[in-house]
C-alpha positions as CSV (number, residue, x, y, z in Angstrom):
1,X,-50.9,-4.5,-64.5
2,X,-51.6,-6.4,-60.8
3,X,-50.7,-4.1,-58.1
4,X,-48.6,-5.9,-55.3
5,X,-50.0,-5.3,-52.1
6,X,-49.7,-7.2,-48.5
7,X,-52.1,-7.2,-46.0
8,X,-52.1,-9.1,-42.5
9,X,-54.0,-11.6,-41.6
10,X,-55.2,-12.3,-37.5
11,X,-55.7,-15.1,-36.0
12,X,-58.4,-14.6,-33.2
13,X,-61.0,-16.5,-31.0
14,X,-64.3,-14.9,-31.3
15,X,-64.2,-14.0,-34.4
16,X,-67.5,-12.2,-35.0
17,X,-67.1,-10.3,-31.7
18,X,-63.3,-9.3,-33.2
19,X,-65.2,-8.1,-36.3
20,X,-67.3,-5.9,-34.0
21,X,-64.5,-4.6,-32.1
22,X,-62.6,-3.5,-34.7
23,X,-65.6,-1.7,-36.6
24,X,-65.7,0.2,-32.8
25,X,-62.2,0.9,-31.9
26,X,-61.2,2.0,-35.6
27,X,-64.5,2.1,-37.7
28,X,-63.4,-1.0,-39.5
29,X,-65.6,-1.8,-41.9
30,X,-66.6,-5.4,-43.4
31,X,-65.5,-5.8,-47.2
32,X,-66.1,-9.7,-47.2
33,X,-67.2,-12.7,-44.9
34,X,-67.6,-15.9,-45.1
35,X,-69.1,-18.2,-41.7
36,X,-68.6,-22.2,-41.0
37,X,-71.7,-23.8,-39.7
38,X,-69.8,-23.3,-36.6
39,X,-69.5,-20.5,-36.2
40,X,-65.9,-19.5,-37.0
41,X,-65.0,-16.8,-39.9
42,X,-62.5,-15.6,-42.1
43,X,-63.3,-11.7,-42.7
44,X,-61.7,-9.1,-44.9
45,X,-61.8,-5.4,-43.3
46,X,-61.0,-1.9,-44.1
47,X,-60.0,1.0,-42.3
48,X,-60.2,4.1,-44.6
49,X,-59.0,1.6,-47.2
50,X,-56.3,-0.2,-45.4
51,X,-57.2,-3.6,-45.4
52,X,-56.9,-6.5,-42.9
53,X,-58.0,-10.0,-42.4
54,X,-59.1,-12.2,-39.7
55,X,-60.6,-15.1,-38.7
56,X,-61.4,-18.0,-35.9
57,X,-58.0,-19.4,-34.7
58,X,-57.4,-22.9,-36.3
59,X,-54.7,-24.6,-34.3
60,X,-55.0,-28.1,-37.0
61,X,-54.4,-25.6,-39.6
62,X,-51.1,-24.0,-37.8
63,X,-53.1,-20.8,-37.2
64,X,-53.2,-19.7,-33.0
65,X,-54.2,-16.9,-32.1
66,X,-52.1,-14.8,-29.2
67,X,-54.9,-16.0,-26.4
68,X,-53.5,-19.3,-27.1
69,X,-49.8,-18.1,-27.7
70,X,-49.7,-16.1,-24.4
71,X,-48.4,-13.3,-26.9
72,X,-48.3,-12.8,-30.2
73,X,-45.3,-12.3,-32.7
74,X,-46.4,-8.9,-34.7
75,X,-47.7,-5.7,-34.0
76,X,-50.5,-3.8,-36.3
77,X,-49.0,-0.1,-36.8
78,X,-52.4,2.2,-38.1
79,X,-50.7,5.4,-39.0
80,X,-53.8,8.0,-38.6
81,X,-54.1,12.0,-38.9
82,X,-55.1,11.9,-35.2
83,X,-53.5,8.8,-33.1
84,X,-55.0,10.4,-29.8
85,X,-58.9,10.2,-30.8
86,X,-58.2,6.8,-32.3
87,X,-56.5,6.0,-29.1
88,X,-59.4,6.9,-26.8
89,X,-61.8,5.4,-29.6
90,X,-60.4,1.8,-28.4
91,X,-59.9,2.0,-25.3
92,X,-63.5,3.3,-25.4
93,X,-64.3,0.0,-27.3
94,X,-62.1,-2.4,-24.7
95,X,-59.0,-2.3,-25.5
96,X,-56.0,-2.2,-23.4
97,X,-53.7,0.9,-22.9
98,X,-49.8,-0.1,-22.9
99,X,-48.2,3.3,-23.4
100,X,-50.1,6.4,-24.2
101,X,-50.0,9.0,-27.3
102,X,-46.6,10.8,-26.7
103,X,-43.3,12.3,-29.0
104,X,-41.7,8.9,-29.6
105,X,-39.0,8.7,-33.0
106,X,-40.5,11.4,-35.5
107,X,-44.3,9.9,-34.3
108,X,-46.9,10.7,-32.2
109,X,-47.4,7.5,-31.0
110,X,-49.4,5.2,-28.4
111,X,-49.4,1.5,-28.1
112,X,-52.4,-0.6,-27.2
113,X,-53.5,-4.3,-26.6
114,X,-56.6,-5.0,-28.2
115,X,-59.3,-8.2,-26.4
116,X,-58.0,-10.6,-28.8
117,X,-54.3,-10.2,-27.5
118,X,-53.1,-8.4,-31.0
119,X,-51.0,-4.8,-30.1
120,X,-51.3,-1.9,-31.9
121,X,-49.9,1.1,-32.7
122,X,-51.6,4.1,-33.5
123,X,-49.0,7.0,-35.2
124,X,-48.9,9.4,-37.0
125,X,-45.1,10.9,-38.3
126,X,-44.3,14.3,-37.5
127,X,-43.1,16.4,-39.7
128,X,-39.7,17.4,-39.7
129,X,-38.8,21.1,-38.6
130,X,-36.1,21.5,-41.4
């Protein structure tokens, strides 16, 4: 039987140096690639396993990436067993701080803005004290 799954799918500029940035900030790795004689890609990564795509904005094709938005309509929540390593990893790597690794909801959570104008979350739930 097909197992359902969902994964999201990033519209950047730069797409190679995205690829690169990921594999620093979260030790993304590269499942697939493919690369137009332009230059532009469409990528598949992995993060321990949870997978995510990318690939050169393509405005004729409806695809804009938040550099071109001036924002961008989702947030990428990677739940890890330590959110505050991962946290310094990409800030390390160039991204953004927007609110650092504190208590929030039943997380331990801190928000970021990564080069390419995505946000992320980086959590990890707590467990409860019952």
């Amino acid at each position: 039987m097909f197992a359902t799954s969902l994964a999201p799918f990033l519209s950047v500029r730069r797409g190679r140096l995205a690829v690169e940035f990921y594999n620093r900030a979260f030790g993304a790795s590269e499942i697939f690639c493919i690369e137009s004689d332009s230059g532009d890609i469409v990528a598949q990564l992995s993060i321990n396993g949870a997978e995510f795509w990318l690939s050169d904005e393509s405005p004729a094709h409806g695809n804009f990436s938040p550099e071109t938005l001036n924002g961008g309509t989702v947030r990428m929540i990677l739940s890890v067993d330590d959110p505050a390593a991962v946290f310094d990893q990409a800030v390390a790597a160039g991204a953004t701080p927007i609110h650092p690794v504190t208590m929030q909801h039943g997380f331990l959570m801190g928000r970021l803005s990564d080069p390419f104008g995505h946000h992320w979350e980086i959590v990890k739930p707590l467990e409860s004290e019952a």
